[in-house]
C-alpha positions as CSV (number, residue, x, y, z in Angstrom):
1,X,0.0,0.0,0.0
2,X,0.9,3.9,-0.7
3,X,1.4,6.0,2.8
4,X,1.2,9.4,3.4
5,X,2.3,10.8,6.8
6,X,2.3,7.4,8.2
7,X,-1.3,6.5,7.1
8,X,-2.3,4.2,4.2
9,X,-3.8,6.4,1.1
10,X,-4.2,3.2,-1.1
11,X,-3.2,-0.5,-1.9
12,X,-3.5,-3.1,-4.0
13,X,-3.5,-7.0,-3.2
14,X,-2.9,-10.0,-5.7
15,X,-4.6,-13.6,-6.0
16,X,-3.6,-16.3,-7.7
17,X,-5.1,-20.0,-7.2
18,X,-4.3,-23.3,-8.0
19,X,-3.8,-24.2,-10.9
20,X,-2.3,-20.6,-11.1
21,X,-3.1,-19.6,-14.4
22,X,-6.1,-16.7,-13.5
23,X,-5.3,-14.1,-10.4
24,X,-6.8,-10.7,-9.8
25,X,-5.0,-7.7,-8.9
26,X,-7.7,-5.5,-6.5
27,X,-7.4,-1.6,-6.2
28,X,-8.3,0.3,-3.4
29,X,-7.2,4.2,-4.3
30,X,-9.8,6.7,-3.5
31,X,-10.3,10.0,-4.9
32,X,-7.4,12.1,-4.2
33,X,-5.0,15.0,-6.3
34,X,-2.3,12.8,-7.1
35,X,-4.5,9.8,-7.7
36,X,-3.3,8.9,-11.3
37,X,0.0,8.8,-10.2
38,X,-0.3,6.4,-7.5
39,X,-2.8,4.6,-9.4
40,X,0.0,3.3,-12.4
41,X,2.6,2.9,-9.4
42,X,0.4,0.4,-7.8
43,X,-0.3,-1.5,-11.4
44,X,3.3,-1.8,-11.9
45,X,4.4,-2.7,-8.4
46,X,1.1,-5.2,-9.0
47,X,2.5,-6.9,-11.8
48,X,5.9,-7.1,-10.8
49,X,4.7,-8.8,-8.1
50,X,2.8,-11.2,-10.2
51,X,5.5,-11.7,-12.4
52,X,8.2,-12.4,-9.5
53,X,6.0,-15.6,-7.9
54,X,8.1,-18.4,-9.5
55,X,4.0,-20.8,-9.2
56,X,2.4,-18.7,-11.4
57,X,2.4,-19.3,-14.9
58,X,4.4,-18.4,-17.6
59,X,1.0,-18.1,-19.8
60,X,-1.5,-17.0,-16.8
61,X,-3.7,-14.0,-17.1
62,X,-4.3,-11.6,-14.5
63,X,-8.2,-9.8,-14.0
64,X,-9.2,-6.1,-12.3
65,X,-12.4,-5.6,-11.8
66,X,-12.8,-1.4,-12.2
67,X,-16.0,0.7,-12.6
68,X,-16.4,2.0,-16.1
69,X,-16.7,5.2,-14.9
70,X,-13.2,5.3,-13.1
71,X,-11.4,6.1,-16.8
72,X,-8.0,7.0,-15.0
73,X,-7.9,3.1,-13.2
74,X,-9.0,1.7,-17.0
75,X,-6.7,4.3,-19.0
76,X,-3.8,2.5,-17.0
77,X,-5.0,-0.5,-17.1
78,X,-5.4,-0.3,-21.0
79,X,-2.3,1.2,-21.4
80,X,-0.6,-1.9,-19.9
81,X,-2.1,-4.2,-22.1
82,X,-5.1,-5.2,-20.3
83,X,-8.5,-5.5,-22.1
84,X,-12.2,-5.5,-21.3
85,X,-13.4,-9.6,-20.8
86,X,-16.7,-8.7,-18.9
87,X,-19.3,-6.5,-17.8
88,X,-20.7,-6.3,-14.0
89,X,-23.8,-4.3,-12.8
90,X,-23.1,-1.0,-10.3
91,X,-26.3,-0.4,-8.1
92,X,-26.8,3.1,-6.6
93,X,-29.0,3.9,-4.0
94,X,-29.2,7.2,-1.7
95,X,-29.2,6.7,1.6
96,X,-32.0,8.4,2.5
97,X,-34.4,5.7,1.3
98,X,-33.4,3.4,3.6
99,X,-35.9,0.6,3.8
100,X,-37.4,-0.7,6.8
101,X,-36.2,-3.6,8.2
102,X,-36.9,-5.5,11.6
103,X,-34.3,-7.8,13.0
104,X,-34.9,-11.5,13.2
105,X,-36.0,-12.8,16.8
106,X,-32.7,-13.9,18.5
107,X,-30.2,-12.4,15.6
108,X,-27.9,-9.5,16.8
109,X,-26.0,-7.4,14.6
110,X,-22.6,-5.8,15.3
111,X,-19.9,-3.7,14.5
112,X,-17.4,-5.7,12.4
113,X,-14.4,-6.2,14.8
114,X,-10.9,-6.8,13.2
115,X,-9.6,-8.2,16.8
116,X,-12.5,-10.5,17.2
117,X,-14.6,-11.2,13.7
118,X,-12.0,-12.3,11.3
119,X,-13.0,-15.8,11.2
120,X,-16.5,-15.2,12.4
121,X,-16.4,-13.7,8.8
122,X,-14.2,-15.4,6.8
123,X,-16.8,-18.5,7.2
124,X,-19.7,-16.8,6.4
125,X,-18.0,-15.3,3.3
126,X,-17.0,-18.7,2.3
127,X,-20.1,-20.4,2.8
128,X,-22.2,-17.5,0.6
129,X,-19.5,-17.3,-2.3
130,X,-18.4,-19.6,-5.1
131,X,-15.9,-21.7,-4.4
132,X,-11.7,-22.4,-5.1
133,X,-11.3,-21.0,-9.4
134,X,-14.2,-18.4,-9.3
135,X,-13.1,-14.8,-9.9
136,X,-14.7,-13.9,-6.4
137,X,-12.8,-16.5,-4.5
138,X,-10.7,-15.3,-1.3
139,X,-8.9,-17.0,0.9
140,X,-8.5,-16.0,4.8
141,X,-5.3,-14.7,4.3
142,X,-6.9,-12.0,1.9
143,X,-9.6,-11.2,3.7
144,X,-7.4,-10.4,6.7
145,X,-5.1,-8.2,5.0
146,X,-8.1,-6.6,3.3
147,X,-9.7,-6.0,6.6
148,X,-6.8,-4.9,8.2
149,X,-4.9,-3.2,5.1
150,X,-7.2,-1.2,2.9
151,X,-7.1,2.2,3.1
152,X,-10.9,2.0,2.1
153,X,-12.3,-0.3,4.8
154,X,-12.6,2.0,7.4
155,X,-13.2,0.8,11.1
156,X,-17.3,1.5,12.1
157,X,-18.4,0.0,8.4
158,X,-18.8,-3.2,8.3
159,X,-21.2,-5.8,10.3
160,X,-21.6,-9.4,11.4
161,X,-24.9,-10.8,12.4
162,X,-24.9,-13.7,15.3
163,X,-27.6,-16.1,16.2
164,X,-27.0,-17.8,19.7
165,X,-23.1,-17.0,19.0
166,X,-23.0,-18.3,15.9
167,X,-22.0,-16.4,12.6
168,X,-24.6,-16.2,10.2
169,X,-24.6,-12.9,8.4
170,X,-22.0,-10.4,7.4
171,X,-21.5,-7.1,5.6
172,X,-18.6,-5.9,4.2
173,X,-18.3,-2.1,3.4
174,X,-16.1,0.4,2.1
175,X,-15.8,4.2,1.3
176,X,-16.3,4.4,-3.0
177,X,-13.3,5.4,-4.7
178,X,-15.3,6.8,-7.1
179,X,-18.3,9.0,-6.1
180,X,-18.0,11.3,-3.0
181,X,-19.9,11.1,0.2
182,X,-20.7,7.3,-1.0
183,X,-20.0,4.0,0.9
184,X,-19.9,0.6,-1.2
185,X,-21.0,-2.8,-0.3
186,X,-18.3,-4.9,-1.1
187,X,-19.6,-8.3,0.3
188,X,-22.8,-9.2,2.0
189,X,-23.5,-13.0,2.5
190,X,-25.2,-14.7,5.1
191,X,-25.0,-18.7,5.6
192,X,-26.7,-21.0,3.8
193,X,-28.7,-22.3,7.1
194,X,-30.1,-18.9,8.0
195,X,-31.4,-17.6,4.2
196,X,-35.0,-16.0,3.6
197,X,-35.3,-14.9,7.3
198,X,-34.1,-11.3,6.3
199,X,-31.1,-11.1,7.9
200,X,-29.2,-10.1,4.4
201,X,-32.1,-7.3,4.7
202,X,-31.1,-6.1,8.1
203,X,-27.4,-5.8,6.9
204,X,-28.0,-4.3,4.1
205,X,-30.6,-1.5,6.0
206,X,-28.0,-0.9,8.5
207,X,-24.8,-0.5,6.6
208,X,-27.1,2.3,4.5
209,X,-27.8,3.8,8.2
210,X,-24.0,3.8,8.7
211,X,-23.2,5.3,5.6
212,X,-25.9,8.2,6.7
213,X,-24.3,8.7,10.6
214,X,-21.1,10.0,7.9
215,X,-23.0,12.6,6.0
216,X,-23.1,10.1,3.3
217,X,-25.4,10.8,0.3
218,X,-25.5,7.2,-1.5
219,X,-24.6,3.5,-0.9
220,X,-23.2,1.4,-3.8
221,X,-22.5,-2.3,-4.4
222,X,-21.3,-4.4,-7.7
223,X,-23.0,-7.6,-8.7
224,X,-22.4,-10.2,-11.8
């Protein structure tokens, strides 16, 4: 990650799976002056680091998902030789219109610890997303420098829902490196055990209620 008076302004992180030959190269670099600059700094120091891991591939491929309206992340991008393979859908919603949503007898819904939640999490993530060769694969060692690491996933954000102390729901959120005053749902699963009970409501209600307590205008997420 990029540092500014000691504090993290933006990052990248790198994932490649067996059989190595597909890895992704995730941005987190908000809006700031010099954000072009560090943008291509972090896509080369990305792909040298790619490039150095004597497992991957001679032949793999490596993917960045980018919103099509961040044209200085896809101009450097483009200019490295990457190309457009797929299309994903950016919802918008402001916050203001927050739906109503009642929690579910005996769930309670917290503040996303780093200290205490990371495998609390990590499970529920892995139950609710596709497994080992999708592109939205991550492994516990990402999702704790994620958590810990990116600039964008500020502490206060993110949730996990419990139900008699076991995980069942939770929310990951970030601030949108694209439009001001906007948080972005990154990940919001909840396991496969606890579905259609509206507990992926409640999370999703709540993280737009967290977004508000900022002065946020709108909450954003990304879905195939």
């Amino acid at each position: 990650y990029v540092e500014r008076d000691g504090t993290p302004v933006a990052g990248f992180h790198t994932r490649f799976y067996e059989p190595f030959d597909v890895g992704r190269i995730d941005l987190a670099i908000p809006l700031q002056p010099d954000r072009t600059t560090i943008i291509e700094m972090l896509i080369d120091a990305a792909i040298r680091v790619l490039r150095s891991r004597p497992t991957i591939l001679s032949d793999a491929i490596a993917q960045s998902t980018v919103p099509t309206e961040d044209v200085e992340v896809l101009t450097a991008l483009r200019g490295r030789g990457f190309e457009v393979s797929g299309r994903l859908a950016l919802l918008e919603i402001p916050t203001r219109k927050t739906p109503q949503g009642a929690v579910p007898n005996g769930v309670e819904v917290v503040t996303f610890d780093v200290q205490k939640h990371l495998d609390d999490g990590f499970t529920v993530l892995d139950q609710s997303f596709p497994t080992a060769g999708s592109n939205w694969y991550l492994v516990r060692d990402a999702f704790e420098h994620m958590m810990r690491s990116d600039p964008t996933a500020l502490p206060g954000l993110s949730l996990m829902a419990f139900e008699g102390g076991r995980p069942v729901g939770v929310c990951i959120n970030f601030v949108d490196t694209m439009r001001p005053e906007a948080g972005h749902i990154g990940m919001l699963g909840v396991a496969r055990s606890a579905r259609r009970r509206g507990i992926g409501r409640v999370l999703f209600t709540e993280s737009l209620a967290r977004f508000q307590e900022r002065s946020w205008t709108h909450a954003r997420l990304t879905t195939i």
